[in-house]
C-alpha positions in Angstrom: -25.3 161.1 34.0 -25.0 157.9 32.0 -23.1 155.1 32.7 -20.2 155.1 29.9 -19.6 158.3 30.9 -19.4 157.9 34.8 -17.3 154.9 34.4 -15.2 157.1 32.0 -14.7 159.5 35.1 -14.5 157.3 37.2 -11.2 155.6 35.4 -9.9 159.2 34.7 -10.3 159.5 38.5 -8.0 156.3 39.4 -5.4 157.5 37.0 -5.1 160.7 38.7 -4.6 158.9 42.4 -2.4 156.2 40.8 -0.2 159.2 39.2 -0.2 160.8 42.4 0.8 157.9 44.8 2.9 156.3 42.7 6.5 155.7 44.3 5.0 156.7 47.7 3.3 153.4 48.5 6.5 152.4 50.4 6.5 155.6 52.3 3.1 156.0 53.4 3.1 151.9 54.6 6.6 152.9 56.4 4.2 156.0 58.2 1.6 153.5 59.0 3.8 151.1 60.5 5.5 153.9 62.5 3.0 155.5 63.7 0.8 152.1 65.3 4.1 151.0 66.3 3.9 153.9 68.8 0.0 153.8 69.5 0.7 150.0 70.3 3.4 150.6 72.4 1.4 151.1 75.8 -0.1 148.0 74.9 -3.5 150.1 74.1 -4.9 151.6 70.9 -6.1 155.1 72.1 -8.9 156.7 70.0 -7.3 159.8 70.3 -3.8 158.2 68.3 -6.1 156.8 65.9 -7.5 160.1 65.2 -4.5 161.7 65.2 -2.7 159.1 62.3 -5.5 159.7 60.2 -5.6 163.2 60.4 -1.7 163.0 59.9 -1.9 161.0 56.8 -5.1 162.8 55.0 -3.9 166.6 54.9 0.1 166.2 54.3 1.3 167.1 51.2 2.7 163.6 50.9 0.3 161.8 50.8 -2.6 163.6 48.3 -4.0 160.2 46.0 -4.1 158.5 49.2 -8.1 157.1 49.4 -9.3 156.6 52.9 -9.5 153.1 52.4 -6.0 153.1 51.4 -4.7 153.8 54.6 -7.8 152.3 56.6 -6.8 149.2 55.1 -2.6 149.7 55.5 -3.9 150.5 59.4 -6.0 148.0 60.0 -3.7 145.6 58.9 -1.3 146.6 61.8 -3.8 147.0 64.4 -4.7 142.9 63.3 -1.1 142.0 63.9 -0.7 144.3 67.0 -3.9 142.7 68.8 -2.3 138.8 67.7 1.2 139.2 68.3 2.9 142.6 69.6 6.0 141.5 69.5 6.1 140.3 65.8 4.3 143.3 65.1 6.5 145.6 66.2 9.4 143.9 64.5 7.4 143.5 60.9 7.0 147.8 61.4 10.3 148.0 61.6 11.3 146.1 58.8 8.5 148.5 56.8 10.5 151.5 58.4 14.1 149.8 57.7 12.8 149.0 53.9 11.4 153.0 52.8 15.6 153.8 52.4 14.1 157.0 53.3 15.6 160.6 52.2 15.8 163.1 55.5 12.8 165.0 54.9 11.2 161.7 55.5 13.1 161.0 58.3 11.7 164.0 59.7 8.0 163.8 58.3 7.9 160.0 60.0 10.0 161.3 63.5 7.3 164.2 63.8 4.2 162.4 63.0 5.7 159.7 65.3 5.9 162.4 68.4 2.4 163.6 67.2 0.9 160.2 67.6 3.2 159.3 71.3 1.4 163.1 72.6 -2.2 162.5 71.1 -3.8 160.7 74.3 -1.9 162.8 76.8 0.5 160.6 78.0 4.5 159.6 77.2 4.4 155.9 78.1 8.3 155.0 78.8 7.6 152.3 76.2 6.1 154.5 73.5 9.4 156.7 73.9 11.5 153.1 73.9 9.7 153.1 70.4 10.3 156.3 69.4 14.1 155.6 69.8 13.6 152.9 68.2 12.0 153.6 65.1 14.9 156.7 65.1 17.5 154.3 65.1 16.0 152.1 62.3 15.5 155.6 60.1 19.0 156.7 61.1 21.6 154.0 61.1 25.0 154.5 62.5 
C-alpha cells in the first residue's frame, strides 16, 4: 500500500472514532474515575479490578471509538494520583463523577460497572462499599 493512501485511511479512520466518542469523553473519564475510585479503595490495585475496568470499558456499547490507549491513558492517570495522594484522588474522581450531569441510564451503567469492579478480586472491602455509596450519592443528589 502506498503512503498517501494509508495516511488517507488512516485520517478516515480518526474521523470515524472522533464521530463516535464525541460527547462521551466526559462520560467515559466519569467511568474511569469511578471505577479506580473503587479498586483504590482497599488501598490496593488488584489485577483482577484492572482487568475487569478494561474489559468493562472495551465491549459496552458506550464506549465503541474508544482506542485502548484512550482509556489506558484516562486510567493511568488515576492510578498516578491514587499511588501519590488517595485522598485527593478520591475527591478529584468525584468531582469527574459530580461533573458528567449524567442521565439515569448512566447512573446505572457507572453503579453496575462500579459493583463489577468492588466483586472482581473476591472481596467487598467495607471501604470499597463506603465508595460505592459514595460515588451513588454524588450520581444521585438529594
Amino acid at each position: 500500500m502506498n503512503k498517501l493512501r494509508y495516511r488517507e485511511l488512516s485520517k478516515d479512520k480518526s474521523e470515524i472514532e472522533a464521530a463516535a466518542t464525541a460527547g462521551k469523553e466526559e462520560l467515559m473519564e466519569a467511568m474511569v474515575a469511578a471505577c479506580a475510585a473503587i479498586a483504590f479503595a482497599d488501598g490496593s490495585l488488584d489485577i483482577r479490578e484492572r482487568r475487569r475496568i478494561f474489559a468493562l470499558l472495551q465491549t459496552h456499547s458506550s464506549f465503541v471509538g474508544f482506542s485502548h490507549a484512550d482509556v489506558s491513558g484516562e486510567f493511568a492517570r488515576h492510578e498516578m494520583a491514587f499511588e501519590e495522594d488517595p485522598l485527593r484522588a478520591r475527591q478529584e474522581a468525584l468531582v469527574a463523577i459530580r461533573s458528567l450531569k449524567a442521565a439515569p441510564v448512566e447512573v446505572k451503567l457507572i453503579l453496575d460497572a462500579c459493583r463489577q469492579v468492588l466483586e472482581a478480586d473476591g472481596v467487598k472491602h467495607p471501604q470499597e462499599l463506603a465508595t460505592l455509596a459514595e460515588i451513588r450519592a454524588t450520581l444521585l443528589p438529594l
